[in-house]
Backbone as CSV, one residue per row, in Angstrom:
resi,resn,N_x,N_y,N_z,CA_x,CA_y,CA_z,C_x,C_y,C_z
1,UNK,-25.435,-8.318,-16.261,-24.668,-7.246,-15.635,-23.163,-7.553,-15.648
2,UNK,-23.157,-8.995,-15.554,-21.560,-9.060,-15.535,-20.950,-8.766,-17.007
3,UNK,-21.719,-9.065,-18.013,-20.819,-8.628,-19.351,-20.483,-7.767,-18.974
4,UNK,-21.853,-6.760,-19.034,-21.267,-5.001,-18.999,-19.841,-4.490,-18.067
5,UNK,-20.308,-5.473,-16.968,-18.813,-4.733,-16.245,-17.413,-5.634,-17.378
6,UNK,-17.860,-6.305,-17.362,-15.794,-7.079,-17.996,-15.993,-5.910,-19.262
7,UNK,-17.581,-5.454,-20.246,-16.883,-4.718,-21.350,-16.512,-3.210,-20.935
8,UNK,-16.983,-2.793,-19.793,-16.633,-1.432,-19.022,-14.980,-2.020,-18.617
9,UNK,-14.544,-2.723,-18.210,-13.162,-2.974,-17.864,-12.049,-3.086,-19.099
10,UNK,-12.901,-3.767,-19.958,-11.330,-3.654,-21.100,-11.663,-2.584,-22.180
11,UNK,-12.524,-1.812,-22.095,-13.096,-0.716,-23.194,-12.805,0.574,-22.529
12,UNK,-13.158,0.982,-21.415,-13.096,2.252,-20.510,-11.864,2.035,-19.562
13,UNK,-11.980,1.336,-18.756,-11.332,1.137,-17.329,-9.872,1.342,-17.594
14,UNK,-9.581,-0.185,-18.597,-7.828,-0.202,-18.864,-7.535,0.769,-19.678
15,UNK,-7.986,1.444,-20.846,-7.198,2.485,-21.460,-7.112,3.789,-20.228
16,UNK,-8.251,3.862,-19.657,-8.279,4.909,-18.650,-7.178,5.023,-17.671
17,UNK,-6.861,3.995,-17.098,-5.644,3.821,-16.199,-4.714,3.579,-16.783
18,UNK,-4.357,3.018,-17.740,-3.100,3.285,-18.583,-3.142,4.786,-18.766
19,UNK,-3.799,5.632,-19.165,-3.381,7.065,-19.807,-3.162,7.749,-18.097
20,UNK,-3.386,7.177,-17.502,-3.270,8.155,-15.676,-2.014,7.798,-15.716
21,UNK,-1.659,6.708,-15.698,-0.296,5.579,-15.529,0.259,6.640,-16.330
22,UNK,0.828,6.605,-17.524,1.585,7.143,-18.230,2.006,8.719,-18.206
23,UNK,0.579,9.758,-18.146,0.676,11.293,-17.925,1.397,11.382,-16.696
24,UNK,1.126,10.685,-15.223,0.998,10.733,-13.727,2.657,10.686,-13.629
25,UNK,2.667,9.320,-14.619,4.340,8.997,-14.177,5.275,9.775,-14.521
26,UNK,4.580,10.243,-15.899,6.320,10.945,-17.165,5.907,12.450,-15.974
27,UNK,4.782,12.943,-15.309,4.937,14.108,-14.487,5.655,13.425,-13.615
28,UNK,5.938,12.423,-12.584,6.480,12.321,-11.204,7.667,11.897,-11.625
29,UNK,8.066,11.195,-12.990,9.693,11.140,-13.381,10.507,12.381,-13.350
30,UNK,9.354,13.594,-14.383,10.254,14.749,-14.447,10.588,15.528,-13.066
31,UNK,9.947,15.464,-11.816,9.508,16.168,-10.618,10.855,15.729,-9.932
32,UNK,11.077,14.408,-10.477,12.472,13.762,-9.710,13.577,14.600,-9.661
33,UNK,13.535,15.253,-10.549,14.692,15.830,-11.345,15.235,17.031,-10.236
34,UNK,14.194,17.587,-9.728,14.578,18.514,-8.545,13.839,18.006,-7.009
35,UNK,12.928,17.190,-7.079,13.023,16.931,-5.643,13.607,15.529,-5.529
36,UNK,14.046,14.834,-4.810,15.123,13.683,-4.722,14.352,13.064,-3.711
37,UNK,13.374,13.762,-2.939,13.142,13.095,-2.097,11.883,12.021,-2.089
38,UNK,10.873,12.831,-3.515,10.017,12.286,-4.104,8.697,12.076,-3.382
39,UNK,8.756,13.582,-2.438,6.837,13.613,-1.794,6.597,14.269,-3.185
40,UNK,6.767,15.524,-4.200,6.215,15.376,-5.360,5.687,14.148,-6.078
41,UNK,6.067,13.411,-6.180,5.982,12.079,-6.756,4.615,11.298,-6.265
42,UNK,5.136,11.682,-4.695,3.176,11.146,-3.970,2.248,11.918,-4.308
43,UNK,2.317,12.835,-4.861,1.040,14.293,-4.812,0.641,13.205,-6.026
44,UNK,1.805,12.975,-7.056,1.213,12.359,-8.511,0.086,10.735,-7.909
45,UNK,1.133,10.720,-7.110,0.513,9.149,-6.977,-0.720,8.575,-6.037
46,UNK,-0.982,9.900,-5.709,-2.108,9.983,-5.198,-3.132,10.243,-6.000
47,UNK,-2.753,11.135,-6.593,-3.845,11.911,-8.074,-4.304,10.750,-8.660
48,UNK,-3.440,9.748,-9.189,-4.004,8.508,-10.053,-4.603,7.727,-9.102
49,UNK,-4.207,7.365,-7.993,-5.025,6.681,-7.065,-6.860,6.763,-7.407
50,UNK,-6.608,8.444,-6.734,-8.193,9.321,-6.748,-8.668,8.807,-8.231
51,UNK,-8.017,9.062,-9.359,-8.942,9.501,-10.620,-8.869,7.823,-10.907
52,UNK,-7.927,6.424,-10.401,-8.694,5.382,-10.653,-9.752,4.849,-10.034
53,UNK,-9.999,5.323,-8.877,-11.149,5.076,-7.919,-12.771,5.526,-8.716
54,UNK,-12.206,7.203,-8.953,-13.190,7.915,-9.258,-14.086,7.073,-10.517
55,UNK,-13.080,6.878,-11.611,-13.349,6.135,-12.956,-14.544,4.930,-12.984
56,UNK,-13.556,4.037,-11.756,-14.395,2.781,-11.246,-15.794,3.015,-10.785
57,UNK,-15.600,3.974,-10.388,-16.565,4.116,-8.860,-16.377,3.577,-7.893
58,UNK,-15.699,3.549,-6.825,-15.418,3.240,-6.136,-15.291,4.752,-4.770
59,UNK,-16.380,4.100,-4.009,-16.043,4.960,-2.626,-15.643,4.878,-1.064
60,UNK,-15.069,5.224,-0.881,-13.869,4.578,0.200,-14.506,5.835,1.381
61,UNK,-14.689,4.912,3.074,-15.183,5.779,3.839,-13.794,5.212,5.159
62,UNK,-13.560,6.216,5.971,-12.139,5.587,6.197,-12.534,6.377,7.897
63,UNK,-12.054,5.563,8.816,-12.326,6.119,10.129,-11.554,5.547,10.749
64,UNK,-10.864,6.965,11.682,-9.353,6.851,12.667,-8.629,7.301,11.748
65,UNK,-8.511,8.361,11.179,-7.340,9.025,10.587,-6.920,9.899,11.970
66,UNK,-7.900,10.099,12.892,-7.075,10.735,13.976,-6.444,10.376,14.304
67,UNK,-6.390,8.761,15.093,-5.186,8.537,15.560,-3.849,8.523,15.151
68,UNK,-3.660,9.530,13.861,-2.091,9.467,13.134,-1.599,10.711,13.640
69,UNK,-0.185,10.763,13.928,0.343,11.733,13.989,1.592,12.292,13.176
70,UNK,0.624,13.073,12.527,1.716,14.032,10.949,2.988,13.763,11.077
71,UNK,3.719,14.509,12.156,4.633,14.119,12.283,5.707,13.153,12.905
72,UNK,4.675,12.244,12.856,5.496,10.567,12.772,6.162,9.605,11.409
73,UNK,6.746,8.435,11.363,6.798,7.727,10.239,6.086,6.432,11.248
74,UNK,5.415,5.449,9.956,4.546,4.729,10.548,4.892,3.559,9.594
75,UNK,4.631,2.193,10.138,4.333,1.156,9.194,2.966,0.846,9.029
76,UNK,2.153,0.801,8.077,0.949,0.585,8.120,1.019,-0.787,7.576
77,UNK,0.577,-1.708,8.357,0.184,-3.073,8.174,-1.554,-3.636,7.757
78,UNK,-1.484,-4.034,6.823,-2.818,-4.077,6.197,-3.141,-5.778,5.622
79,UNK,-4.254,-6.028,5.222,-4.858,-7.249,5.160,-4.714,-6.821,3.298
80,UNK,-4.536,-8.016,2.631,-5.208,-7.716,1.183,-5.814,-8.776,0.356
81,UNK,-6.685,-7.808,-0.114,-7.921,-8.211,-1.164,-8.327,-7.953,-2.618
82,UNK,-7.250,-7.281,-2.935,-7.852,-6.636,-4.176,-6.149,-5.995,-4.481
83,UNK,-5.699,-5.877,-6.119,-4.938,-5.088,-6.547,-5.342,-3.306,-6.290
84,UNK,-6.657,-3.354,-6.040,-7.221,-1.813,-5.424,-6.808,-1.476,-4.032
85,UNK,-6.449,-2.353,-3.301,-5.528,-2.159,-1.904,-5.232,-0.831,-2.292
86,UNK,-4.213,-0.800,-3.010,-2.681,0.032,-3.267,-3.258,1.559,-3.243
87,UNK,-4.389,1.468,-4.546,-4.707,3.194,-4.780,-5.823,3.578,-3.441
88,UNK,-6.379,2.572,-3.095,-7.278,2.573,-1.977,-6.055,3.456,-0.717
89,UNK,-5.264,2.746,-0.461,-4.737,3.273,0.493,-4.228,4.794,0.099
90,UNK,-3.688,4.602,-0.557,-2.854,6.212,-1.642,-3.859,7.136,-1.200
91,UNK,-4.784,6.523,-1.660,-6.267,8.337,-1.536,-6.676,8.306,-0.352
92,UNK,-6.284,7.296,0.376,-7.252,7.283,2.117,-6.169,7.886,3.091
93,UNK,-4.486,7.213,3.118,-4.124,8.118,4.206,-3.163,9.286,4.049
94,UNK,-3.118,10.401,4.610,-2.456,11.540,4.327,-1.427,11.662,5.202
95,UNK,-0.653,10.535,4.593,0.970,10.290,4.993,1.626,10.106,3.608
96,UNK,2.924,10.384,3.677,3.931,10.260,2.580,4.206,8.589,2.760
97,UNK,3.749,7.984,1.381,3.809,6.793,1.458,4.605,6.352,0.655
98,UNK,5.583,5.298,1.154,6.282,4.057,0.467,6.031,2.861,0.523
99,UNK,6.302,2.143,-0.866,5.645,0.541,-0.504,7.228,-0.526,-0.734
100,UNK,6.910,-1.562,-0.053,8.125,-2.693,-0.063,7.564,-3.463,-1.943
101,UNK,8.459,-3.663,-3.100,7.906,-4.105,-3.803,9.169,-5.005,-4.179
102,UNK,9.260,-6.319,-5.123,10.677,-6.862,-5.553,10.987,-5.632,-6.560
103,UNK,12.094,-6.006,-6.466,13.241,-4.913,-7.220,12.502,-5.274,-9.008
104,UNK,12.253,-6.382,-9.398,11.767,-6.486,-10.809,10.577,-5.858,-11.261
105,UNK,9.991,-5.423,-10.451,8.473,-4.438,-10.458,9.560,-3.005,-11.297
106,UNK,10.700,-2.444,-10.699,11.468,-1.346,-11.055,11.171,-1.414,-12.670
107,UNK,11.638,-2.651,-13.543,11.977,-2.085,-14.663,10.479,-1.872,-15.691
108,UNK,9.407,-1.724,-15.349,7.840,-1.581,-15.915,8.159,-0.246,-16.229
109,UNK,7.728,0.198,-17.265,7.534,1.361,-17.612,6.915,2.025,-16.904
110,UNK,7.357,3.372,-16.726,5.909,4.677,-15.936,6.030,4.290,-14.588
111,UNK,5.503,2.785,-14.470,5.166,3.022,-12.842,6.475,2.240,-11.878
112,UNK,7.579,1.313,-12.844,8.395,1.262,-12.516,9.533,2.117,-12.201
113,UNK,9.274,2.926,-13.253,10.553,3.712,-13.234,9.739,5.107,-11.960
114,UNK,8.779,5.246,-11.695,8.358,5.873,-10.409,8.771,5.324,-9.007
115,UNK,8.709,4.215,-8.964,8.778,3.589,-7.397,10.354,3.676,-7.749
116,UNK,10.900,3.425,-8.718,12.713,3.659,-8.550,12.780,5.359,-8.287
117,UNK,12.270,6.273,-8.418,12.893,7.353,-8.664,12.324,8.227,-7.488
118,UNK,11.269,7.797,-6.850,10.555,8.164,-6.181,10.349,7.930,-4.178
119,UNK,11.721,6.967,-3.778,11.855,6.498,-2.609,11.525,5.114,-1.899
120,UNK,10.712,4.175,-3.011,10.064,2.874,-3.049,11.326,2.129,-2.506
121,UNK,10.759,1.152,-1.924,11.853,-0.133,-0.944,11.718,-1.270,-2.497
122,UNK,12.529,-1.055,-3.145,12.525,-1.969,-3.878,13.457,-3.345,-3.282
123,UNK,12.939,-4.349,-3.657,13.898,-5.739,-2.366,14.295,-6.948,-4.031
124,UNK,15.581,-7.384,-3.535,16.011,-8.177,-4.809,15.687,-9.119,-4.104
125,UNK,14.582,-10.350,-4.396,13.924,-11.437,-3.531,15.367,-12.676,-3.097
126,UNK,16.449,-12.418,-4.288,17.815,-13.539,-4.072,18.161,-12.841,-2.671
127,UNK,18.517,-11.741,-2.497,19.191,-10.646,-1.042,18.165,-10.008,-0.372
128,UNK,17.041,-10.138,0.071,16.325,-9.674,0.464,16.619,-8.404,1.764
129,UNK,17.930,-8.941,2.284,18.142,-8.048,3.669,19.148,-6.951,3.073
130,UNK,19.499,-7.085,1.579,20.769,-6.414,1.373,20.227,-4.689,1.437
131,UNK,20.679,-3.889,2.166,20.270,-2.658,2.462,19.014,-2.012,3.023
132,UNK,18.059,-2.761,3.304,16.977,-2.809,3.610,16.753,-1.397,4.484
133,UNK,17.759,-2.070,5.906,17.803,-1.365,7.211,18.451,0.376,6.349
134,UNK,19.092,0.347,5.675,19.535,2.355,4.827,18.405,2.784,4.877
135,UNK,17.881,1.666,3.879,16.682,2.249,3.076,15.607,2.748,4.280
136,UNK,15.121,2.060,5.066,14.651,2.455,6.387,14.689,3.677,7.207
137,UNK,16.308,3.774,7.096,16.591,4.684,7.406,16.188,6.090,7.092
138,UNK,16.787,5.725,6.010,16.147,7.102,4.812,14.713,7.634,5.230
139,UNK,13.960,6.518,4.897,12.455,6.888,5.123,11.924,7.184,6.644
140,UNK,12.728,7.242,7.421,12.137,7.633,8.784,13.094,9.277,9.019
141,UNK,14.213,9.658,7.937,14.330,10.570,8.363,13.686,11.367,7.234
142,UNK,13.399,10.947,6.612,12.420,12.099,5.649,11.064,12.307,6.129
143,UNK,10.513,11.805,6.880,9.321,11.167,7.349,8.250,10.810,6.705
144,UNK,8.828,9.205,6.201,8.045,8.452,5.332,7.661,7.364,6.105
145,UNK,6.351,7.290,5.385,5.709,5.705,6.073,5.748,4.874,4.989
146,UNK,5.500,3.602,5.283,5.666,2.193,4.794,4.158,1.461,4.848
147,UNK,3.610,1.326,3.507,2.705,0.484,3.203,3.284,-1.294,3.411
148,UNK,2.612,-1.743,4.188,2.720,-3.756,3.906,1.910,-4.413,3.818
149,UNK,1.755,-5.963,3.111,0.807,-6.705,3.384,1.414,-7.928,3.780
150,UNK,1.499,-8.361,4.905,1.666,-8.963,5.703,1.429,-10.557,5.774
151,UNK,-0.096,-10.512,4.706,-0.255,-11.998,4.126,0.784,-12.555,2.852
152,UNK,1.380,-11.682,2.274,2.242,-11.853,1.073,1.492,-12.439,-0.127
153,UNK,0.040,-12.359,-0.012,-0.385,-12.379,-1.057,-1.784,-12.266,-1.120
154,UNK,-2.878,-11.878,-1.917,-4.334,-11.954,-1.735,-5.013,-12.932,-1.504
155,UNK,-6.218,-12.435,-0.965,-7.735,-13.296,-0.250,-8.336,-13.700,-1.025
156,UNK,-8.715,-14.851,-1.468,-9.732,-14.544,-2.509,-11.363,-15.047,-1.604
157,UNK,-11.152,-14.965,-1.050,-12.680,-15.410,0.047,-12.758,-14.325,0.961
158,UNK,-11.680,-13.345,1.104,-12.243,-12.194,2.318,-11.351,-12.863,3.849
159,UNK,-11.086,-13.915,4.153,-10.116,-14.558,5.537,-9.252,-13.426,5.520
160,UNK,-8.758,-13.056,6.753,-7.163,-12.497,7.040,-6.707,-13.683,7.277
161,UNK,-5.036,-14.017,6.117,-4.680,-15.308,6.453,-3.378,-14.678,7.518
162,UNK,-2.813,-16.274,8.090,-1.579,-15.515,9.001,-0.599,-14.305,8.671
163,UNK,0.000,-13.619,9.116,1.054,-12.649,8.930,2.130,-12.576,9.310
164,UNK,3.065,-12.691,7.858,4.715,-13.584,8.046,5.146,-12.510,8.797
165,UNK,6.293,-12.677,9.313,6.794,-11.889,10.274,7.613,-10.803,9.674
166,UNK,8.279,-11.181,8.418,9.684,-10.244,8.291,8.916,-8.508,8.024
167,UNK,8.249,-8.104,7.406,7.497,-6.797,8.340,7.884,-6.006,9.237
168,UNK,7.525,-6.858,9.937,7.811,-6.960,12.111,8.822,-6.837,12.195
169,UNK,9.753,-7.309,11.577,11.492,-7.181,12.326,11.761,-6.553,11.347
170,UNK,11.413,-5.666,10.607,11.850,-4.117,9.746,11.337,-3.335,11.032
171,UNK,10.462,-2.819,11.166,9.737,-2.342,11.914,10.637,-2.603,13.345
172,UNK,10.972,-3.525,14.114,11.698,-3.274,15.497,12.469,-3.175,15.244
173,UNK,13.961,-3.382,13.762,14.690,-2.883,14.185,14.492,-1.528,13.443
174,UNK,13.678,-0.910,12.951,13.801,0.553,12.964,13.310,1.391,13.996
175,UNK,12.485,0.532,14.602,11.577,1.440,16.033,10.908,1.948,15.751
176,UNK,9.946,1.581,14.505,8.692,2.219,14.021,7.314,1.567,14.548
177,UNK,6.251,2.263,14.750,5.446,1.847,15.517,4.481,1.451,14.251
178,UNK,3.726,0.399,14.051,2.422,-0.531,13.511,1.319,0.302,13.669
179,UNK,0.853,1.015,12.617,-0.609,0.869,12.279,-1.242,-0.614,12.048
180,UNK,-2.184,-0.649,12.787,-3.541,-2.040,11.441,-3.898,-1.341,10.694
181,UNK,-4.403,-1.498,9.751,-5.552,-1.118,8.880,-6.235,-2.569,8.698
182,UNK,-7.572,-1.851,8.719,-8.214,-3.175,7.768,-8.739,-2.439,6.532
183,UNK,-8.831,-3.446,5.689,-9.836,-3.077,4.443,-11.071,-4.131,4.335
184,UNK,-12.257,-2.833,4.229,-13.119,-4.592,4.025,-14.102,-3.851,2.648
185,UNK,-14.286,-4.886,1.847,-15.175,-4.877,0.544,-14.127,-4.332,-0.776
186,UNK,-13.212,-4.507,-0.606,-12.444,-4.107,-2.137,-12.213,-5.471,-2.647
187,UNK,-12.428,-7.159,-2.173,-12.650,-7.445,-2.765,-13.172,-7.913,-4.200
188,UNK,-14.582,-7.296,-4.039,-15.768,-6.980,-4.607,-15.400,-6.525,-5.766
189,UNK,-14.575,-5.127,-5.882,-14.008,-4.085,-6.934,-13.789,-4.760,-7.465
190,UNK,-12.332,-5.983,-7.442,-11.965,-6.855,-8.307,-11.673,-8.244,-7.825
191,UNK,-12.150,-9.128,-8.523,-11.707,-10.899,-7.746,-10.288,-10.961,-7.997
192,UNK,-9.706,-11.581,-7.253,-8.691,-12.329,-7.504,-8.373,-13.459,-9.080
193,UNK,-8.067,-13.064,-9.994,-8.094,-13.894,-11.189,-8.872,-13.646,-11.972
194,UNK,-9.436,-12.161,-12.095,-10.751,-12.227,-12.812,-10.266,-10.592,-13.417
195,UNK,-10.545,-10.633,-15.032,-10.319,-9.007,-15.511,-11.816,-8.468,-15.571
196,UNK,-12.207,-8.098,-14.839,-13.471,-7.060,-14.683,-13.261,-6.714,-13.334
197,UNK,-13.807,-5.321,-13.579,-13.963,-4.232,-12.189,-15.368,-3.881,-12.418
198,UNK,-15.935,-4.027,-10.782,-17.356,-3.486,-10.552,-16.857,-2.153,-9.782
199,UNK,-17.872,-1.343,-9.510,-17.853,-0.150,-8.554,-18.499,-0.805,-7.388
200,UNK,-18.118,-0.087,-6.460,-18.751,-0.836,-4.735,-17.876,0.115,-3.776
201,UNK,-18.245,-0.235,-2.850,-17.820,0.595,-1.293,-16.895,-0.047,-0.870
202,UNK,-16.157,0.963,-0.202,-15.043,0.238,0.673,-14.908,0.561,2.332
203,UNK,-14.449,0.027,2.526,-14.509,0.348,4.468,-12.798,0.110,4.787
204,UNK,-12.196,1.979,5.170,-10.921,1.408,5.718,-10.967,1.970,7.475
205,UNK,-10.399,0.939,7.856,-10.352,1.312,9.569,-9.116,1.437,10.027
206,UNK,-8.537,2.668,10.354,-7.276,3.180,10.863,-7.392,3.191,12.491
207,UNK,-6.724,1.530,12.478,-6.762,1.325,14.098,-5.679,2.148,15.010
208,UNK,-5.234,2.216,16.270,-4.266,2.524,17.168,-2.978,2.304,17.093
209,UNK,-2.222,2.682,16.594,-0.883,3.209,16.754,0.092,1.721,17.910
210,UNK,0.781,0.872,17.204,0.848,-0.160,18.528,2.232,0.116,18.541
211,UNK,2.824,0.703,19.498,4.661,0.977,19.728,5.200,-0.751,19.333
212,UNK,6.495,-0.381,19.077,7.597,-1.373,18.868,8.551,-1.348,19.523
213,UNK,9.137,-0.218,20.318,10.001,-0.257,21.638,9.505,-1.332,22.209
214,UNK,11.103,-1.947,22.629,10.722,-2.869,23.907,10.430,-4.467,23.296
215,UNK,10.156,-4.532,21.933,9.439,-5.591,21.985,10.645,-6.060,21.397
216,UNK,11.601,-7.749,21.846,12.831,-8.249,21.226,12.221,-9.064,20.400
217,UNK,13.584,-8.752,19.334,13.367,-9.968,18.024,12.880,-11.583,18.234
218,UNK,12.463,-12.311,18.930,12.645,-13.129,19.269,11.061,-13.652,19.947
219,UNK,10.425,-12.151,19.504,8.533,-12.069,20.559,8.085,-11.086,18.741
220,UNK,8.753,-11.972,17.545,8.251,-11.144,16.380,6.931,-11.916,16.102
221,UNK,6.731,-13.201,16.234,5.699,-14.090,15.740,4.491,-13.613,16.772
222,UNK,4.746,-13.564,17.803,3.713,-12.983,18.442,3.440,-11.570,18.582
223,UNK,4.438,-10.666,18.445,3.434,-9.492,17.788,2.882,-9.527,16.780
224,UNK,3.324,-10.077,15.419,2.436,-10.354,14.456,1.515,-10.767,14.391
225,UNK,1.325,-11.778,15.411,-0.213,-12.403,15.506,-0.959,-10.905,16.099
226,UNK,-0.444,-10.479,16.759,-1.582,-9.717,17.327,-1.847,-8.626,16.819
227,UNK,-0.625,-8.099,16.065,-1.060,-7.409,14.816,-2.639,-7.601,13.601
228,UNK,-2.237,-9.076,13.362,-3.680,-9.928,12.925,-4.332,-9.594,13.333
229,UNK,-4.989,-9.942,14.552,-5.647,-9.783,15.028,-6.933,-8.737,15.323
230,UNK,-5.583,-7.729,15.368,-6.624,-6.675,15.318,-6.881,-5.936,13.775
231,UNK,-6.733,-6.135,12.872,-6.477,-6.104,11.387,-8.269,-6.814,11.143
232,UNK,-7.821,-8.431,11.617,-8.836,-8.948,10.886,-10.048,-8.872,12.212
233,UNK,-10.577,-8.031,12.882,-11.389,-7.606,13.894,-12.244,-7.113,13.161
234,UNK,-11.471,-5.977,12.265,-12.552,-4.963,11.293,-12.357,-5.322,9.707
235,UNK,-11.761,-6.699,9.234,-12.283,-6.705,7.641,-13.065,-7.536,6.999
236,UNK,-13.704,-8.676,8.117,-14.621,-9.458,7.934,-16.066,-8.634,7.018
């Protein structure tokens, strides 16, 4: 079974998401052209999300989308497991989403030149703070939310490892309030270090809304922990 999936991954899978990649993007490049603000751009980037999920097989069951409110901007803080995080989240929450990525992700074809054109926090890792707080700005008055992963890098065993702080102090000093999310089983979809994709289930849990008023720079390590906390409650 495992051949079949690695020859379903480099025969079907990758040309498949390359041709989403490429149609999705040269549409959300041209879309730029008159909206600036680039929720067109999410409609696209959601679409590829869906049709890479769909491809895979992959089905995502997601509970607590109530507790969001439309018209908020949110940081959604999440655990990760899988390069499927990303479209996982895209098709699960129905918020205008931006992600923090280094500025060198920008120059990739299609999907670089999307997160540049499209409202993405691109960060130059030498200046990391240089404009950050604009960019922030921007996105809370357009009312955009912010995808993070908080471990700064993947699981390959499924653990929520600790969660660095700098996140957290975007987030207080913008006065944006913390979603958790957990994700649990996208592991599975894809290992860490490994080119084959299986199809499998996913479980996302859209926890409670945790305010950031009030809380000083200086109490960031411990909201983060408890951020954790409740993150890795539901991705075991």
């Amino acid at each position: 079974m495992g051949s079949y999936h690695w020859w379903r991954t480099v025969f079907l899978l990758i040309p498949a998401i390359s041709l989403y990649t490429v149609v999705l993007g040269t549409v959300s490049l041209l879309s730029s052209a008159f909206d600036r603000r680039g929720d067109f751009g999410h409609t696209c980037a959601r679409a590829w999300s869906r049709l890479i999920l769909k491809t895979t097989g992959v089905t995502v069951h997601v509970t607590g989308l109530e507790r969001l409110d439309p018209s908020r901007s949110y940081i959604f803080a999440a655990n990760h497991q899988s390069i499927y995080d990303i479209p996982i989240l895209f098709a699960s929450l129905p918020c205008q989403l931006r992600i923090i990525a280094k500025a060198s992700l920008g120059r990739i074809p299609f999907m670089g030149w999307h997160l540049q054109r499209t409202g993405h926090l691109l960060v130059d890792r030498a200046k990391p703070g240089a404009g950050i707080m604009k960019k922030m700005a921007r996105l809370v008055r357009q009312q955009h939310s912010l995808i993070v992963f908080p471990e700064g890098t993947r699981s390959t065993d499924g653990t929520v490892a600790r969660f660095k702080g700098g996140s957290f102090l975007i987030a207080l000093e913008a006065g944006l309030p913390v979603v958790p999310i957990s994700i649990q089983g996208s592991r599975h979809v894809m290992f860490r270090g490994r080119v084959m994709v299986c199809p499998g289930s996913v479980t996302v849990t859209v926890h409670e809304p945790i305010e950031t008023a009030g809380v000083p720079r200086d109490a960031v390590r411990e909201f983060s922990a408890r951020i954790h906390d409740v993150v890795a409650s539901a991705a075991a």
